[in-house]
Backbone as CSV, one residue per row, in Angstrom:
resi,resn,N_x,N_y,N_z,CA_x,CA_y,CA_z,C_x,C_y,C_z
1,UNK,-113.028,50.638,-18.690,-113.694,49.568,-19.414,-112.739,48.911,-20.428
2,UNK,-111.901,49.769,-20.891,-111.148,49.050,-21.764,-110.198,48.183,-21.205
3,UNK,-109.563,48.727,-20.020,-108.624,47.594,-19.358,-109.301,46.542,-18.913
4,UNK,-110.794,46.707,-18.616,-111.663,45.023,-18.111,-111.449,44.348,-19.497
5,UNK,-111.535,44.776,-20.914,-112.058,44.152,-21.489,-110.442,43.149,-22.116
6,UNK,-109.295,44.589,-22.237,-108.340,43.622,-22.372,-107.779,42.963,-21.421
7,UNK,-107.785,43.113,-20.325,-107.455,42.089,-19.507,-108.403,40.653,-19.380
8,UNK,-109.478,41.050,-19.250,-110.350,40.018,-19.902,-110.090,38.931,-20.982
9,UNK,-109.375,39.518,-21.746,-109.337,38.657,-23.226,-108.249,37.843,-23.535
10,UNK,-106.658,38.221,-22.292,-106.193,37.443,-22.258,-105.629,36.133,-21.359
11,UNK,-107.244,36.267,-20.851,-107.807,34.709,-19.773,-107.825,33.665,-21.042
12,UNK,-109.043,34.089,-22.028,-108.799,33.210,-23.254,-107.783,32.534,-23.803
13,UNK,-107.095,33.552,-24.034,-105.780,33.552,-25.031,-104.638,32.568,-24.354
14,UNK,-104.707,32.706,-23.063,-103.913,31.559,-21.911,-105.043,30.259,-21.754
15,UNK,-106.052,29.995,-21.949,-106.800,28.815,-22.036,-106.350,28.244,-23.128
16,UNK,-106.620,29.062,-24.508,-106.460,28.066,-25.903,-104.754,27.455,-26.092
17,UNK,-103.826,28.678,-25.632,-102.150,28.243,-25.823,-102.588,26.863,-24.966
18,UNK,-102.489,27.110,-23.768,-102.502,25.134,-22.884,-103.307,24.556,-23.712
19,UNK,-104.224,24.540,-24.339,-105.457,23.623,-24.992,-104.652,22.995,-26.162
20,UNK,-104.188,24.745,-27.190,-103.487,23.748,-28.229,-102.454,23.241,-28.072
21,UNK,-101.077,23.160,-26.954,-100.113,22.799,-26.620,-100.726,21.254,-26.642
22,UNK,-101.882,20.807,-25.841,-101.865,19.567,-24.908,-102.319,19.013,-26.033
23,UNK,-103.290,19.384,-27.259,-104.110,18.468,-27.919,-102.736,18.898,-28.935
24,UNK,-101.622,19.360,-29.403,-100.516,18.982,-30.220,-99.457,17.696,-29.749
25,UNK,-99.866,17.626,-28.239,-98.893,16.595,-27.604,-99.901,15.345,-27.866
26,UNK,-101.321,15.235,-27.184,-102.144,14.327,-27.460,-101.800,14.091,-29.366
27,UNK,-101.822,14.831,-30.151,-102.159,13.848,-31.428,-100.515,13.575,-31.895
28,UNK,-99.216,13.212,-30.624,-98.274,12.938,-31.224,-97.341,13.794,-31.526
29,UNK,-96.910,15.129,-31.125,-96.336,16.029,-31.689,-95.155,16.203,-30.747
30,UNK,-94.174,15.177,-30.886,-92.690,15.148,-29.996,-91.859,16.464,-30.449
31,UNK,-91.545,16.717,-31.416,-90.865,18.010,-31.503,-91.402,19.361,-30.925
32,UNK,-90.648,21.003,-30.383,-90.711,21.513,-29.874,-92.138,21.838,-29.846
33,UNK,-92.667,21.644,-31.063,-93.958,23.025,-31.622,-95.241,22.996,-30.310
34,UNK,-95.340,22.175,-29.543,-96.304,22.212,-28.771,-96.031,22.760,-27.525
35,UNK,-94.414,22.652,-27.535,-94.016,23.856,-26.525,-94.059,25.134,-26.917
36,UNK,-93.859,25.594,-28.034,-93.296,26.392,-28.526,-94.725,27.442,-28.657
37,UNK,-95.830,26.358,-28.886,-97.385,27.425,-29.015,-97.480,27.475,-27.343
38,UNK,-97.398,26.742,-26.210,-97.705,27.377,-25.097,-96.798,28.331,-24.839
39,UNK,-95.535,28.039,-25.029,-94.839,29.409,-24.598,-95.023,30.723,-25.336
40,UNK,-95.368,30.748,-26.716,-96.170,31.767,-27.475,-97.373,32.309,-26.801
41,UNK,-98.316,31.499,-26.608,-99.710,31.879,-26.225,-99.735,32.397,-24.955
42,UNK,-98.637,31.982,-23.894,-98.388,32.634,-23.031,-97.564,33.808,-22.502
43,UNK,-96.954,34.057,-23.692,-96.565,35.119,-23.544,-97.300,36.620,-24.131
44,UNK,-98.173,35.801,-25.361,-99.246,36.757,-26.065,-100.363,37.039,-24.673
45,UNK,-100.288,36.379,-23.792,-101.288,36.602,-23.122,-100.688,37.577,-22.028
46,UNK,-99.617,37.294,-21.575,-98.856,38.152,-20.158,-98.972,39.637,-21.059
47,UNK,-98.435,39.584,-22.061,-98.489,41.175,-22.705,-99.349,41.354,-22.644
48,UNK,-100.470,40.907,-23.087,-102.182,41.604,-22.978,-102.592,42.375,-21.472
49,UNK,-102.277,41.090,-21.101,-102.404,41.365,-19.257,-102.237,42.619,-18.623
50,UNK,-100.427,42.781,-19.067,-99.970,43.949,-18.745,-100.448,44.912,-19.494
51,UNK,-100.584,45.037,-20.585,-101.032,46.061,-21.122,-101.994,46.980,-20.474
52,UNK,-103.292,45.997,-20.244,-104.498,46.561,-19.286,-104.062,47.016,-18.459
53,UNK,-103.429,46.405,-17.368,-103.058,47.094,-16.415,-102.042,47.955,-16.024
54,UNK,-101.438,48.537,-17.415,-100.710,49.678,-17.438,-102.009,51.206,-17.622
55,UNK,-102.962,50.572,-18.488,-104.088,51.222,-19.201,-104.516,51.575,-18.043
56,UNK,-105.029,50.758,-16.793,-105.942,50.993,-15.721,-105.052,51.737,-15.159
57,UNK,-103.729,51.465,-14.631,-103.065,53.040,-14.210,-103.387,53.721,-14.672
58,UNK,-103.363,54.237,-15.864,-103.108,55.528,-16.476,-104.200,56.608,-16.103
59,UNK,-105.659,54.947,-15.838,-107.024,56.034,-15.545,-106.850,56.062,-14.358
60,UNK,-106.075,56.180,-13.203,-106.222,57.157,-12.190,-106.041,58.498,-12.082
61,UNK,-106.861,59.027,-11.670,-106.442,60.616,-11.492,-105.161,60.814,-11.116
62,UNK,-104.691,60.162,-9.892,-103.556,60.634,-8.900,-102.211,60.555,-9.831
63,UNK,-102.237,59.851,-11.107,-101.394,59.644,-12.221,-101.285,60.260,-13.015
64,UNK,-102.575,60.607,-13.483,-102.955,61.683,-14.982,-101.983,62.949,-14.653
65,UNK,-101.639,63.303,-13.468,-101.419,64.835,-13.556,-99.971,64.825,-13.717
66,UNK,-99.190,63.629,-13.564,-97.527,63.567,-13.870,-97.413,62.772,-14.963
67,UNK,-96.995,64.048,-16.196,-96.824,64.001,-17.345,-95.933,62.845,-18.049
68,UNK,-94.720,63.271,-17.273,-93.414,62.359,-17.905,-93.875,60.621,-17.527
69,UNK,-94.603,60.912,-16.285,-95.056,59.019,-16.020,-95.975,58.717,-16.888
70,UNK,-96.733,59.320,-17.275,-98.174,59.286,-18.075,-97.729,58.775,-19.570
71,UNK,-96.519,59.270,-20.110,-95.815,59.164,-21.468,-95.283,57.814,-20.944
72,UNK,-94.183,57.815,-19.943,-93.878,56.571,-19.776,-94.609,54.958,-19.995
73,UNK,-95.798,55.294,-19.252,-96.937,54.038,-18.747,-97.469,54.052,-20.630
74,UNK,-97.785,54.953,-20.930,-98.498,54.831,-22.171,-97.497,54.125,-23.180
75,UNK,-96.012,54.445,-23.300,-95.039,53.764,-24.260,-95.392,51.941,-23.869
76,UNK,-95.240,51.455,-22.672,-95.349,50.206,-21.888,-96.925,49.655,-22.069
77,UNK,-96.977,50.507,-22.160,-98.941,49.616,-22.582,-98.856,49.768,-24.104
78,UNK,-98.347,50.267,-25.239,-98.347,49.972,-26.413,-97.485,48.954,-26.640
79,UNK,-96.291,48.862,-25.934,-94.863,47.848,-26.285,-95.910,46.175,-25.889
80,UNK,-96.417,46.116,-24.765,-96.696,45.134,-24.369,-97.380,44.675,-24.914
81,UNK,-99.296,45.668,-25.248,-100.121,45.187,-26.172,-100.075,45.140,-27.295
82,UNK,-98.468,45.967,-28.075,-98.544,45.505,-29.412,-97.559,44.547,-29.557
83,UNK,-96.220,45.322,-29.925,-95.077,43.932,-30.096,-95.126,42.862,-29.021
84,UNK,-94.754,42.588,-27.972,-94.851,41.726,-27.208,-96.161,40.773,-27.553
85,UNK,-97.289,41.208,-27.260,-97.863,40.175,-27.476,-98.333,40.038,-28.978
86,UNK,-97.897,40.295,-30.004,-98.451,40.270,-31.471,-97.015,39.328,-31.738
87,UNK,-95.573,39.574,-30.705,-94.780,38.343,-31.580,-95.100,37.042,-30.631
88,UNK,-95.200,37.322,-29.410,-96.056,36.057,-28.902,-97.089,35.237,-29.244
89,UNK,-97.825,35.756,-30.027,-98.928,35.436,-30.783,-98.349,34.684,-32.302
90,UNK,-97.677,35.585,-32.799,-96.636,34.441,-33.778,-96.118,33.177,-33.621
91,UNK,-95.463,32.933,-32.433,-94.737,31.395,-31.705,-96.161,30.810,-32.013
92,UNK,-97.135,31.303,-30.994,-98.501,30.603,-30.741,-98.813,29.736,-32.233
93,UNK,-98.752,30.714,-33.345,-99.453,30.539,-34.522,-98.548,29.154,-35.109
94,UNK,-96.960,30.096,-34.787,-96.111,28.908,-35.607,-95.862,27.393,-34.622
95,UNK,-95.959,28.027,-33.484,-96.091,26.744,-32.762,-97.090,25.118,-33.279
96,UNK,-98.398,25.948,-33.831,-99.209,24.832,-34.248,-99.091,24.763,-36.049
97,UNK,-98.548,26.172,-36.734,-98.654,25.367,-37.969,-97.530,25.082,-38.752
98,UNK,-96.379,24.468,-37.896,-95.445,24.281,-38.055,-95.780,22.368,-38.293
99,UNK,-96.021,21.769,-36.691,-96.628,20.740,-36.772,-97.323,20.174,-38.041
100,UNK,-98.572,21.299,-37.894,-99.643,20.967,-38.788,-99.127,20.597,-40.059
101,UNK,-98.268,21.562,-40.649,-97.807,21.014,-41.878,-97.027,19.598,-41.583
102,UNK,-95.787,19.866,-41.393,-94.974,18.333,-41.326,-95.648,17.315,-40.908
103,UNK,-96.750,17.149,-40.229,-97.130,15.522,-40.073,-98.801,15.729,-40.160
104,UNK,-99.000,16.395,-41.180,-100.453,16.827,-41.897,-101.342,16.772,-40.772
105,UNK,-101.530,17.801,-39.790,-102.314,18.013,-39.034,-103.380,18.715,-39.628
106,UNK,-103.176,19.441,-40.375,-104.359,21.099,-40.785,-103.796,20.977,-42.437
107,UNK,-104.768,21.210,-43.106,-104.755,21.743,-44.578,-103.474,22.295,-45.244
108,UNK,-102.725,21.794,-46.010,-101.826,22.356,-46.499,-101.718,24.182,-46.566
109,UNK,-103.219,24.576,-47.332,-103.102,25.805,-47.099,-103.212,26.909,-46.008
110,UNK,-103.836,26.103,-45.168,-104.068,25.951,-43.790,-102.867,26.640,-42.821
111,UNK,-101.958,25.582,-43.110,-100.595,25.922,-42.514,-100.070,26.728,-42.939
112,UNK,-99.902,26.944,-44.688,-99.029,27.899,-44.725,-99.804,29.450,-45.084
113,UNK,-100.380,29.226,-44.502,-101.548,30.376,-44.421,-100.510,31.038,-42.805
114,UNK,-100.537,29.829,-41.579,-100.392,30.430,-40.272,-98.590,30.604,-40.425
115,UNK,-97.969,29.871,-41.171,-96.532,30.147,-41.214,-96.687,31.303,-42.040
116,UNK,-97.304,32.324,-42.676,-96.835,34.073,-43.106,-97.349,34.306,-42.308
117,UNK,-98.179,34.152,-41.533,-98.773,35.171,-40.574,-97.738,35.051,-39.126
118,UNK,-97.434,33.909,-39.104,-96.605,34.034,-37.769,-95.029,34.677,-38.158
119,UNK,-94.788,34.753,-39.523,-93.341,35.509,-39.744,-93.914,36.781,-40.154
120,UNK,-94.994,37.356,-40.397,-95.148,38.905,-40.508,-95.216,39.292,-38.742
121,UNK,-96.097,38.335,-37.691,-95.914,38.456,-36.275,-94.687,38.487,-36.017
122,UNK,-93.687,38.095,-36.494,-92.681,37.929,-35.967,-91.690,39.392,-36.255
123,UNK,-91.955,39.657,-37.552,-91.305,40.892,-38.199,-91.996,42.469,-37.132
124,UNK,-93.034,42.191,-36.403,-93.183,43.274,-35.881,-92.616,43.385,-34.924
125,UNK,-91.342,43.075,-34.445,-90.265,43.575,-33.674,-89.660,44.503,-34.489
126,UNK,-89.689,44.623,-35.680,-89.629,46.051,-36.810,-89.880,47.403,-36.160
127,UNK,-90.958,47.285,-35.573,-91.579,48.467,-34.518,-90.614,49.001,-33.453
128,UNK,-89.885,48.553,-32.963,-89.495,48.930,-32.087,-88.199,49.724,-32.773
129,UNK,-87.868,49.440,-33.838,-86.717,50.037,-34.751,-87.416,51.745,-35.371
130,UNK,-88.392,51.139,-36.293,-88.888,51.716,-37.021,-90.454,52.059,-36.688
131,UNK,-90.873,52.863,-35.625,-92.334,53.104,-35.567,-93.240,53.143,-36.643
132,UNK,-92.884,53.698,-37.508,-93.704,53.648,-38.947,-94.306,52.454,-38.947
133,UNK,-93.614,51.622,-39.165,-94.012,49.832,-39.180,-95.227,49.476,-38.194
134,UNK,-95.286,50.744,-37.248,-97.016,49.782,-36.488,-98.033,49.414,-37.276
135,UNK,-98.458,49.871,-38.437,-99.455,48.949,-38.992,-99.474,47.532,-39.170
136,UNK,-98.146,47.246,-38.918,-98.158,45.683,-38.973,-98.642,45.071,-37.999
137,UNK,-98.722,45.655,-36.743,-98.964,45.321,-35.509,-100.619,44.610,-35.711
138,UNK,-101.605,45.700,-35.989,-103.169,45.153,-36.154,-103.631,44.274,-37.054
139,UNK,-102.349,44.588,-38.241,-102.912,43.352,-39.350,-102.109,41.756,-39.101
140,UNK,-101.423,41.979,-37.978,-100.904,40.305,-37.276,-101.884,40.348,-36.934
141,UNK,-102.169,41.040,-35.707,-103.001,40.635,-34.592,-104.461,40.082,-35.725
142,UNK,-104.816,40.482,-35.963,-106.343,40.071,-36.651,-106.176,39.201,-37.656
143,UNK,-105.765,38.850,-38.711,-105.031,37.802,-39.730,-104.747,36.661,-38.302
144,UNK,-104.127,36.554,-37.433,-103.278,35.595,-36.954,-104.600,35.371,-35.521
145,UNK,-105.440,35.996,-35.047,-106.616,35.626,-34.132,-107.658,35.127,-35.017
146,UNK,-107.855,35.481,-36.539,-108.567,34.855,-37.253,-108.137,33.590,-37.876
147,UNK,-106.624,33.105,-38.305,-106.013,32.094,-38.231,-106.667,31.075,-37.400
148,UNK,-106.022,30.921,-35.870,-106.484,30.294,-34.859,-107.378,29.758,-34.342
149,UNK,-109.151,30.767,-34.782,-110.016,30.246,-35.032,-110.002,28.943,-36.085
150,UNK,-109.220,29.510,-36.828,-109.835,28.405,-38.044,-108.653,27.051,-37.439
151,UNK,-107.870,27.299,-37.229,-106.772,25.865,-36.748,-107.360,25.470,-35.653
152,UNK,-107.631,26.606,-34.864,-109.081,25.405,-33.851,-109.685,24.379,-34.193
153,UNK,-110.561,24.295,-35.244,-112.076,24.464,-35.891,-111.077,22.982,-36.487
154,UNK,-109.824,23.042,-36.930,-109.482,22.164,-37.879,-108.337,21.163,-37.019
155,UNK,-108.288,21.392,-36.450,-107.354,20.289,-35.649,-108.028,19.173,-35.228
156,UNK,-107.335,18.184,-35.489,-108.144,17.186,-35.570,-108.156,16.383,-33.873
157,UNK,-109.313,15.545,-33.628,-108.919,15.318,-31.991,-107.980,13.890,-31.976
158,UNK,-107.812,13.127,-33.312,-107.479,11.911,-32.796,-106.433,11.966,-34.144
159,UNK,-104.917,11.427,-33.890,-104.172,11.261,-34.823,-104.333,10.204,-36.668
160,UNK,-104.228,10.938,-37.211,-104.964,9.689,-38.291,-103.954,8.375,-38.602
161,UNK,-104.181,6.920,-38.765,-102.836,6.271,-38.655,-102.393,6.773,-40.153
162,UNK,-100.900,5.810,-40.191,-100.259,6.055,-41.367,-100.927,6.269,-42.662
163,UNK,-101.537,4.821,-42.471,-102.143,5.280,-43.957,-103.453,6.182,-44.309
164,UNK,-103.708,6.674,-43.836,-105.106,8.350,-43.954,-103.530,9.033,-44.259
165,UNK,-102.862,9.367,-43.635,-102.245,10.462,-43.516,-100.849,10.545,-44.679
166,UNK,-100.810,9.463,-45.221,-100.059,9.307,-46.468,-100.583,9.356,-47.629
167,UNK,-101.945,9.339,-47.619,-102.682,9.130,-48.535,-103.229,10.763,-48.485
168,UNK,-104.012,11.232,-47.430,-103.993,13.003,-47.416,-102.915,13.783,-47.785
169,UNK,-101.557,13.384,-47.136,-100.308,14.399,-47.920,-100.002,14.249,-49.863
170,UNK,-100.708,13.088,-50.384,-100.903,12.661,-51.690,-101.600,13.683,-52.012
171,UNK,-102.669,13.654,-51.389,-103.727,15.097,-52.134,-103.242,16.739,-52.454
């Protein structure tokens, strides 16, 4: 059940990266960042992917009983579902509030709300140095999926002309 559910979850996570990629290109966003969140979001999502389906190995019997593979598969389903996709999930984040800030897409605080969260995502390649450091892993992941909601929620669908948007960076 747990591998349905994470494999499940990163069908989503590959819907919203294309969604926010296309609606960062739709409101104008020529520099990388709209590549940069699909190639994030898609890579936060392939790790998820795999993850599960390292997980769903593991629940076969015909597996459980060879130890050294069992350690193996289990290191590869943490690498994938944590670092891999928690710094993929960073690009994702900084992908859009990189934009957001420089040409006032999302709330000043908004953005730099998702720019620490996508450089603490980013710092959990720390993990792979220093295991200790996995707590960083859950407090990206949740800080930076709760982010996203909200840069969802706040992205705007239609570019504002110059003057809204000179007059909002005033504020």
């Amino acid at each position: 059940m747990i591998a349905f559910g994470v494999f499940g979850s990163s069908i989503p996570l590959a819907i919203y990266a294309a969604t926010a990629g296309s609606r960062l290109r739709q409101l104008g966003v020529t520099a990388p960042g709209s590549t940069i969140a699909l190639a994030g979001g898609l890579l936060a999502a392939t790790g998820l992917a795999l993850s599960a389906l390292l997980i769903w190995t593991l629940s076969r019997p015909e597996v459980a009983g060879d130890r050294p593979l069992v350690r193996a598969l289990c290191y590869l389903a943490f690498l994938s579902g944590g670092p891999w996709h928690v710094v993929g999930l960073g690009l994702l984040i900084a992908g859009i509030a990189v934009p957001g800030l420089i040409i006032g897409l999302l709330p000043r605080p908004v953005a730099w709300a998702g720019l620490a969260i996508a450089a603490l995502a980013e710092l959990t390649t720390l993990v792979l140095i220093w295991p200790v450091l996995s707590p960083m892993l859950p407090a990206a992941r949740l800080a930076g999926l709760g982010w996203l909601i909200v840069a969802g929620a706040l992205l705007p669908t239609r570019r504002r002309n110059r003057r809204e948007a000179l007059a909002g960076a005033a504020r």
